[in-house]
C-alpha positions as CSV (number, residue, x, y, z in Angstrom):
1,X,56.7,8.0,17.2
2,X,53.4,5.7,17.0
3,X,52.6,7.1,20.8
4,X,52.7,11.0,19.2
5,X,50.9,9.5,15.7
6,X,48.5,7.9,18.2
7,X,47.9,11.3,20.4
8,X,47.4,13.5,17.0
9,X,45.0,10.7,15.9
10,X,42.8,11.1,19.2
11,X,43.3,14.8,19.1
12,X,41.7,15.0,15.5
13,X,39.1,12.5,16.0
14,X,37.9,14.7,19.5
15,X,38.3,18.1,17.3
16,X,36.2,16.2,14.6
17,X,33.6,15.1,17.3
18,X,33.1,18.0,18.4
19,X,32.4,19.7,15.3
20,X,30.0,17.2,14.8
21,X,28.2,17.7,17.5
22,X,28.1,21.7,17.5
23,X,27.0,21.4,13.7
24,X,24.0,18.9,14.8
25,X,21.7,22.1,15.9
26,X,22.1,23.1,12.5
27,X,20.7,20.1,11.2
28,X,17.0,19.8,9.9
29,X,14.8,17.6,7.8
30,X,12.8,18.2,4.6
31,X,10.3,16.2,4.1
32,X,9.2,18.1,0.9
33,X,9.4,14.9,-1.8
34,X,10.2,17.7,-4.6
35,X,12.9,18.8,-3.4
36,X,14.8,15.8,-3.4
37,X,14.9,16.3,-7.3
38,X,17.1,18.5,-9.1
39,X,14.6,21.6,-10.6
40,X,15.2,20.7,-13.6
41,X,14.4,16.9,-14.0
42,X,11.7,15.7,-15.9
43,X,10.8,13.0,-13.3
44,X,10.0,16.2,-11.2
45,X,7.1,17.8,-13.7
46,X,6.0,13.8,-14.0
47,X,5.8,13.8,-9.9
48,X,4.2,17.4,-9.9
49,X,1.8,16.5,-12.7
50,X,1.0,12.8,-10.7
51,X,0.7,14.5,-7.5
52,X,-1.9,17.2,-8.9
53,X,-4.0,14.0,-10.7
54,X,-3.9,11.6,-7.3
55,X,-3.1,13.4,-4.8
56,X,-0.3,12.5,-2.4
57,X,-0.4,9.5,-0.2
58,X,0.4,10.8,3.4
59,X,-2.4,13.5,3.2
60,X,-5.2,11.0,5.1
61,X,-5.9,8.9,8.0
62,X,-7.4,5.1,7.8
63,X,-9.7,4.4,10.7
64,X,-10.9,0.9,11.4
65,X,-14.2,0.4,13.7
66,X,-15.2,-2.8,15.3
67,X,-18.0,-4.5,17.0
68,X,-17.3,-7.8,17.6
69,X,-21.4,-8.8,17.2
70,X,-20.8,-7.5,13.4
71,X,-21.2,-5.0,11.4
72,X,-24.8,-5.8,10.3
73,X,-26.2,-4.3,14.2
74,X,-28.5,-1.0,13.7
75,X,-26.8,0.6,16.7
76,X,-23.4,0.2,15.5
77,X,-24.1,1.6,11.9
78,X,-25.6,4.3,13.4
79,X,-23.1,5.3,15.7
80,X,-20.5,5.1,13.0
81,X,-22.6,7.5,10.6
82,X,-22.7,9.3,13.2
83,X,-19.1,9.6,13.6
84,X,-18.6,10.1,9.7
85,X,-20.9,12.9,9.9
86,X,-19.3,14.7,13.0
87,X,-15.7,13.9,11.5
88,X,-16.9,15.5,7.9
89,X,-17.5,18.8,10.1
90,X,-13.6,19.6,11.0
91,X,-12.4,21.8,8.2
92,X,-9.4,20.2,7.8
93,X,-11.3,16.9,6.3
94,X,-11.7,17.6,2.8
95,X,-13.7,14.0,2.0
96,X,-14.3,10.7,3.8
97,X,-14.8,7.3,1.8
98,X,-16.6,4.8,3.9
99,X,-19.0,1.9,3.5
100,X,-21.8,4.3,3.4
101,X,-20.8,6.2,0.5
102,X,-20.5,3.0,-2.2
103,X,-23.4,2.3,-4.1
104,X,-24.1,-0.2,-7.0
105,X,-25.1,0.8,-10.2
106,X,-28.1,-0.3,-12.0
107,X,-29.9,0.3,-15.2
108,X,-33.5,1.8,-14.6
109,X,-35.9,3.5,-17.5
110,X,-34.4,6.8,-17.0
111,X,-30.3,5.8,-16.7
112,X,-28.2,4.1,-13.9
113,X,-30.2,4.0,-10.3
114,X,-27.2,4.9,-7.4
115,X,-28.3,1.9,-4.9
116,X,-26.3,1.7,-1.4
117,X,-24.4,-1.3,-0.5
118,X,-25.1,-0.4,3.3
119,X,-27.5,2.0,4.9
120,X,-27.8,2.4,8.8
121,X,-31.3,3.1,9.1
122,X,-32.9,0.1,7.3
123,X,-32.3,-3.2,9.2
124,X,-34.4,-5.3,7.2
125,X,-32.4,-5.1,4.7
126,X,-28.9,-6.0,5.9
127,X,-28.8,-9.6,4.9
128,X,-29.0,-8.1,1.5
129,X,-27.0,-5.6,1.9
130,X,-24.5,-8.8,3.7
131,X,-25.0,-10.9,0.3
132,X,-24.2,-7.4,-2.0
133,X,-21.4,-6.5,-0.1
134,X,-19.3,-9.8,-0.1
135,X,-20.9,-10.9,-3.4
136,X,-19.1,-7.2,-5.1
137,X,-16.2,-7.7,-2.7
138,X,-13.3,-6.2,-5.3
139,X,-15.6,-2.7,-4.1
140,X,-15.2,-3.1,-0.8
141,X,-11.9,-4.5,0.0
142,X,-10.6,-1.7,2.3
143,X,-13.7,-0.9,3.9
144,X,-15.6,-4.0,5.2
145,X,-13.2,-6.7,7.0
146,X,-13.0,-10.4,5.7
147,X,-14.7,-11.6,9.2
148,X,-17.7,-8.9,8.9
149,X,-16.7,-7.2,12.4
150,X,-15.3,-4.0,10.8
151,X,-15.7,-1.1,8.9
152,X,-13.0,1.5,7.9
153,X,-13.3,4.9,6.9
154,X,-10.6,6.6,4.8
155,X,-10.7,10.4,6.1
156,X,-8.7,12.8,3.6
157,X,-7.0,15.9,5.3
């Protein structure tokens, strides 16, 4: 008795296998977030409203640039403006946040003056622009490294 129980077991078990595997092509993946929420749940029109205000969080690339003389070196910054600037030509980049795009704000006669922590083209001022960027480093926490020998850029798609 336990040698047929044992041969319907494996018999079953193969047939179930099987099964499994034919099934498998049929298999896909959704990667849709929404749809892992019934259509009806308010934590959906919460997500969908969230999504709209911020965006998603999958929809952009972080690139990191190095030069191990330093970011405060002409050539460098120039090279990687030039690369922002050639990267913000592909149609699928919608915007690029880099260390060329913060500025510091300051009160002048006529309103706030927009002042750039870091501009390629002016080396006399990088020490400054060295002091100002580490001195307002809550600004630039994900775009200048801790050791000063990269920048990132934070390309949206």
């Amino acid at each position: 008795m336990s040698q047929k129980l044992a041969k319907i077991t494996l018999i079953l078990i193969g047939l179930l296998t099987i099964g499994a595997a034919w099934n498998i092509q049929y298999l896909r993946f959704d990667y849709e977030f929404e749809n892992f929420f019934p259509t009806e749940d308010p934590m959906l029109n919460f997500y969908t409203e969230y999504k709209e205000k911020f965006y998603t969080d999958v929809d952009f690339v972080l690139m990191a640039i190095k030069n191990d003389a330093g970011i405060f070196d002409e050539e460098f910054l120039q090279k990687a403006q030039a690369m922002k600037e050639g990267l913000q030509e592909i149609d699928e980049v919608d915007r690029i946040i880099s260390p060329f795009d913060a500025k510091n704000y300051a009160l002048g006669p006529f309103g706030p003056i927009a002042i750039p922590f870091l501009h390629p083209d002016d080396p006399s001022c990088y020490e400054s622009y060295s002091t100002r960027i580490y001195t307002y480093n809550k600004q630039f926490v994900s775009l200048v490294s801790d050791d000063g020998k990269s920048i990132s850029m934070i390309i949206e798609t």
